[in-house]
N, C-alpha and C positions, 0 to 999 in steps of 0.2 A: 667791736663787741659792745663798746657804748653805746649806740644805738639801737641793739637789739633790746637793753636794759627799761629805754624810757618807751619800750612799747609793752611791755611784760606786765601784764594785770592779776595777780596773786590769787586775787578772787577764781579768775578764769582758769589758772593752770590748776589749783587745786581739786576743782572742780570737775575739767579734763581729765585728770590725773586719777581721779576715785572712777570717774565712767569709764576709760580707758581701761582701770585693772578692772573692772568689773568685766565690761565686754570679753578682753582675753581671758579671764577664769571662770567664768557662769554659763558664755554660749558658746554655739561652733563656729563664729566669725573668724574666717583666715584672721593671721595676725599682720598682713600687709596692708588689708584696707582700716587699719586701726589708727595709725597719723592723719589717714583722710578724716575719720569720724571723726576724731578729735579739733581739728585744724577747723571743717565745719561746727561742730559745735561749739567752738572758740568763738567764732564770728558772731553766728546765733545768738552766743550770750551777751557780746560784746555790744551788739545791734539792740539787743533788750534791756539791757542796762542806761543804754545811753540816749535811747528811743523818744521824742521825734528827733532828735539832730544825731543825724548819720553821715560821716565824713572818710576820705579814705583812711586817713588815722585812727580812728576807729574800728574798720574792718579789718588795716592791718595789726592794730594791737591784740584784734579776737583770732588772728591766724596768728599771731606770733607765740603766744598766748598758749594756743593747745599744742602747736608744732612743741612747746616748752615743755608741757608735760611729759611729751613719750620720750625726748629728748632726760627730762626728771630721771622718767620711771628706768630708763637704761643704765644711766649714773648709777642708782642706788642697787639696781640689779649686778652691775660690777661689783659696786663696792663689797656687796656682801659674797657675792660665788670668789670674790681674793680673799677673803678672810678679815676687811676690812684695811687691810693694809695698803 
């Protein structure tokens, strides 16, 4: 799990994270291809951010990055339909 940690860019999950809820509650995008959008436009940003030098660790911390987000958004979606408990 440490590993997953020092690829995880806060900027990028945030970011994921606001597009993500936005796509599932604004349009009629299935909610299966939702980890894909996100996970590309992890990358995307991750690639724009760090742009000219693009390395695999870079494109994996921009797939780690959104995969983080929906992974977020489920966390917090439990926490709250348990009562927070």
């Amino acid at each position: 799990m440490e590993m997953f940690s020092t690829y995880i860019i806060p900027v990028i999950v945030g970011i994921c994270l606001i597009v993500g809820y936005i796509v599932k509650n604004f349009t009629s995008a299935e909610n299966k291809f939702i980890p894909a959008m996100v996970t590309v436009l992890g990358v995307a940003l991750a690639i724009w951010m760090n742009w000219p030098t693009i390395t695999p660790e870079i494109i994996l911390g921009g797939a780690v990055s959104g995969l983080a987000s929906t992974g977020m958004h489920q966390m917090f979606k439990q926490w709250i339909d348990n009562g927070g408990k």
